[in-house]
BALOBA-1460 file (C-alpha; in Angstrom, 3 decimals):
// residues 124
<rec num="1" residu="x" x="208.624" y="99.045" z="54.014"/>
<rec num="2" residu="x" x="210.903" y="95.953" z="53.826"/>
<rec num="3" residu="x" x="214.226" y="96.764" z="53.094"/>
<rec num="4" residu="x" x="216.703" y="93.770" z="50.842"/>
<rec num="5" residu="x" x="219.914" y="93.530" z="50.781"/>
<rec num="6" residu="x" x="221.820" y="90.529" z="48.651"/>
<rec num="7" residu="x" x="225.518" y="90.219" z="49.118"/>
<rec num="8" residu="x" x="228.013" y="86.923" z="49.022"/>
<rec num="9" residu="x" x="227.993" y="86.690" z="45.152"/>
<rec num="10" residu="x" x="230.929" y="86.362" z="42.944"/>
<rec num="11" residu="x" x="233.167" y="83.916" z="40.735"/>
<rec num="12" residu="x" x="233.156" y="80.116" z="41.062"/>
<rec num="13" residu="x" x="234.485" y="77.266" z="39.480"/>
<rec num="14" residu="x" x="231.899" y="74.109" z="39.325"/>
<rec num="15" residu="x" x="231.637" y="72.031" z="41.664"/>
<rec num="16" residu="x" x="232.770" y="74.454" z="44.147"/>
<rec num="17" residu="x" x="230.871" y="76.213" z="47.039"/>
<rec num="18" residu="x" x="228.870" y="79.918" z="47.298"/>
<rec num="19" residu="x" x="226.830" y="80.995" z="50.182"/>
<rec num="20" residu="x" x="224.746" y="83.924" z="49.494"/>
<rec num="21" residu="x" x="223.129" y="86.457" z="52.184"/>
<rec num="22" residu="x" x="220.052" y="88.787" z="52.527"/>
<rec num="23" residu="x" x="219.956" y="91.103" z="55.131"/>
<rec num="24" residu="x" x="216.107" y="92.521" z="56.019"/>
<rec num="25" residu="x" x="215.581" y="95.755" z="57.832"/>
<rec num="26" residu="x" x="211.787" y="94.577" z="58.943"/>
<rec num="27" residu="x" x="211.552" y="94.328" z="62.762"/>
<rec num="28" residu="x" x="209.254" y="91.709" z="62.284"/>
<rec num="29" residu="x" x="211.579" y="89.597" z="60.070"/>
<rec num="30" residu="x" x="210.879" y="86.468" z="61.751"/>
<rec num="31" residu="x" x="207.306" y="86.574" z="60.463"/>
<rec num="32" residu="x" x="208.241" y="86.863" z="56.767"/>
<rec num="33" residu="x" x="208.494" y="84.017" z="54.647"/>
<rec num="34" residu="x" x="211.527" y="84.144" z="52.427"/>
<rec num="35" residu="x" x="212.584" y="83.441" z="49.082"/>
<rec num="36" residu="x" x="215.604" y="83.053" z="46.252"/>
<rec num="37" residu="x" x="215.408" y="83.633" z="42.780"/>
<rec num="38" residu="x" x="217.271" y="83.637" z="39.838"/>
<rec num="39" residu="x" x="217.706" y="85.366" z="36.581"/>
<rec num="40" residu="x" x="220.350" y="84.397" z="33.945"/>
<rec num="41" residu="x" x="220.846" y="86.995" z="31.191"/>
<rec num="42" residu="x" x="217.444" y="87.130" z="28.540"/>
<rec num="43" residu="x" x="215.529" y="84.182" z="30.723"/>
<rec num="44" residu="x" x="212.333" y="84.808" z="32.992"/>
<rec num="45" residu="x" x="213.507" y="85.268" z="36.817"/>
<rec num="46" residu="x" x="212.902" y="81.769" z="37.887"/>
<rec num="47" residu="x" x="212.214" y="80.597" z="41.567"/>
<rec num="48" residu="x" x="214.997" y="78.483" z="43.687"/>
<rec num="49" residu="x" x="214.401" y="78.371" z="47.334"/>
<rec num="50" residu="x" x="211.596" y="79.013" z="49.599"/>
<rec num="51" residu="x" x="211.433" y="79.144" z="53.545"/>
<rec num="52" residu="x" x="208.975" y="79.501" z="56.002"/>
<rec num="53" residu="x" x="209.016" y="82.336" z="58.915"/>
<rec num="54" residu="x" x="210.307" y="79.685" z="61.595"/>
<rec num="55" residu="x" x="212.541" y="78.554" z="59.482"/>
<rec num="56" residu="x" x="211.100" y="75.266" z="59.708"/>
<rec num="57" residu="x" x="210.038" y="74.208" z="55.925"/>
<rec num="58" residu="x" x="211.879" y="74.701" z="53.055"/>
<rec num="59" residu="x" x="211.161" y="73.774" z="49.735"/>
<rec num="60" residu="x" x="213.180" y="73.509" z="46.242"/>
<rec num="61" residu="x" x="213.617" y="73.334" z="42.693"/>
<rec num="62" residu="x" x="214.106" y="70.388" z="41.215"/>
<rec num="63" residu="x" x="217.318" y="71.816" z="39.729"/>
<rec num="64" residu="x" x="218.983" y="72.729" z="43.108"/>
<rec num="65" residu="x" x="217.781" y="69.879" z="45.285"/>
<rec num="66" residu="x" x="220.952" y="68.428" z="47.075"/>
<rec num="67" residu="x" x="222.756" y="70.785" z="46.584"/>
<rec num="68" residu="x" x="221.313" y="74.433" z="47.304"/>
<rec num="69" residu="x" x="220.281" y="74.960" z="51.256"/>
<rec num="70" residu="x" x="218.066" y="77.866" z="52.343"/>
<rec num="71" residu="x" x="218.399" y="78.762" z="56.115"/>
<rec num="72" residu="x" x="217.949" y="81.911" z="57.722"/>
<rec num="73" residu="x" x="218.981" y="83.669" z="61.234"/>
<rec num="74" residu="x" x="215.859" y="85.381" z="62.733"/>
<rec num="75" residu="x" x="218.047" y="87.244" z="65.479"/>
<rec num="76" residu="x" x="220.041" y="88.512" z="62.833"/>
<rec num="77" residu="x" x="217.327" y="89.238" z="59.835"/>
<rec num="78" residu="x" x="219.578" y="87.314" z="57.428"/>
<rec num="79" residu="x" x="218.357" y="84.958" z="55.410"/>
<rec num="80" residu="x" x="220.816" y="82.527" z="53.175"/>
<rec num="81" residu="x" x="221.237" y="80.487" z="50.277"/>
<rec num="82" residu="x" x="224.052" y="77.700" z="50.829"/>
<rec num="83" residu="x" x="225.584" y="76.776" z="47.233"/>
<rec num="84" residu="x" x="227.370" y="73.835" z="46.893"/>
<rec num="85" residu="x" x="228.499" y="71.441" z="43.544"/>
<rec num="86" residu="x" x="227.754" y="74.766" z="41.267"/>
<rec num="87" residu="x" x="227.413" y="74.227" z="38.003"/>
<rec num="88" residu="x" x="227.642" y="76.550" z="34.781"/>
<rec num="89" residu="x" x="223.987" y="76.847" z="34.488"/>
<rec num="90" residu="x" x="223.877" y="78.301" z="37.872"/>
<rec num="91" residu="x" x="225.650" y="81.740" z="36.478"/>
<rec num="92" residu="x" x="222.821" y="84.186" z="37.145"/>
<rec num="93" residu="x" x="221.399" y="87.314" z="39.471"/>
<rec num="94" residu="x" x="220.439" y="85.696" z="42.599"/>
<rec num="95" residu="x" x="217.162" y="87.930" z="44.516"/>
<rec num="96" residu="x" x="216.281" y="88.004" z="47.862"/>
<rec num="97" residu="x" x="212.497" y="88.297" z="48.114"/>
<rec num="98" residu="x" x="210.205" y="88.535" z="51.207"/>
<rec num="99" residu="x" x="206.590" y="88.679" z="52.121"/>
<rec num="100" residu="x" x="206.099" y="89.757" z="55.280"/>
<rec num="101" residu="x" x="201.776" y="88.836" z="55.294"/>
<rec num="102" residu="x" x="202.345" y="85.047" z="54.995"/>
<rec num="103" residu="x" x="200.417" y="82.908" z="56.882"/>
<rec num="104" residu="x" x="202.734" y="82.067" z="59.791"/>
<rec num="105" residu="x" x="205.127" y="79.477" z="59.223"/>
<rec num="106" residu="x" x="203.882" y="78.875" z="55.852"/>
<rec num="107" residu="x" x="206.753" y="77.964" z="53.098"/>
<rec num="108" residu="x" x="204.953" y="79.513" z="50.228"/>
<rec num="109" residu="x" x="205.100" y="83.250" z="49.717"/>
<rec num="110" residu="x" x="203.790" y="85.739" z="48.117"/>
<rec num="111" residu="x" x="206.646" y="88.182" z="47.473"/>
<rec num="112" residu="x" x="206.174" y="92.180" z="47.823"/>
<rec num="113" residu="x" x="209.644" y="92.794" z="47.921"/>
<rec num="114" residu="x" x="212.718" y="92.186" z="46.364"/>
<rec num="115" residu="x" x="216.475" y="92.641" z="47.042"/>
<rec num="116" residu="x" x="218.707" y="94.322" z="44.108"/>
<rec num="117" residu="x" x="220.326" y="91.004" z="43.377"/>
<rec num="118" residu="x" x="224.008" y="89.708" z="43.639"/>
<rec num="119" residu="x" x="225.814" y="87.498" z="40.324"/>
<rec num="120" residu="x" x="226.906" y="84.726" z="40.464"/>
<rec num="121" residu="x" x="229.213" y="83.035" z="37.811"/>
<rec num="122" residu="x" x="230.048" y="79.518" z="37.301"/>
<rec num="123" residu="x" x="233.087" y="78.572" z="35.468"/>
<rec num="124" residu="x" x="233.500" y="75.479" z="33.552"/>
């Protein structure tokens, strides 16, 4: 069983700068493809960030392009979510997801499990 772990969340003004963590108890982490989502408070849990088990594609909403950045440290089983130029309508739950039966190195995912999430809120 894959273990998630979200942590790095908190209070920001917009335009300022967040970076979020996941931490993944798999021993085979660098095989999982990853994945953020969000959730803001009576909205559907929306996807944000996707990246591959290499760490080699990424891909993005169109509402975080330019400014999110997904990366991840396989020797460390941490996967992250870079925040910068937040804006109000980032203010959500942000959830680490993982699916450890990707095809390898492939960005899209499948997700069987899911971190307990970490807020975020954006002040005007």
């Amino acid at each position: 069983q894959v273990q998630l772990v979200e942590s790095g969340g908190g209070l920001v003004q917009a335009g300022g700068s967040l970076r979020l963590s996941c931490a993944a108890s798999g021993r085979t982490f660098s095989r999982y493809s990853m994945g953020w989502f969000r959730q803001a408070p009576g909205k559907e849990r929306k996807f944000v960030a996707a990246i591959s088990s290499s760490g080699g594609g990424t891909y993005y909403t169109d509402s975080v392009k330019g400014r999110f950045t997904i990366s991840r440290d396989n020797a460390n089983n941490t996967v992250y979510l870079q925040m910068n130029s937040q804006k109000p309508d980032d203010t959500a739950g942000y959830y680490c997801a993982a699916d450890p039966y990707a095809i390898y190195d492939s960005v899209y995912g499948e997700y069987d499990y899911w971190g307990q999430g970490t807020q975020v809120t954006d002040s005007s």
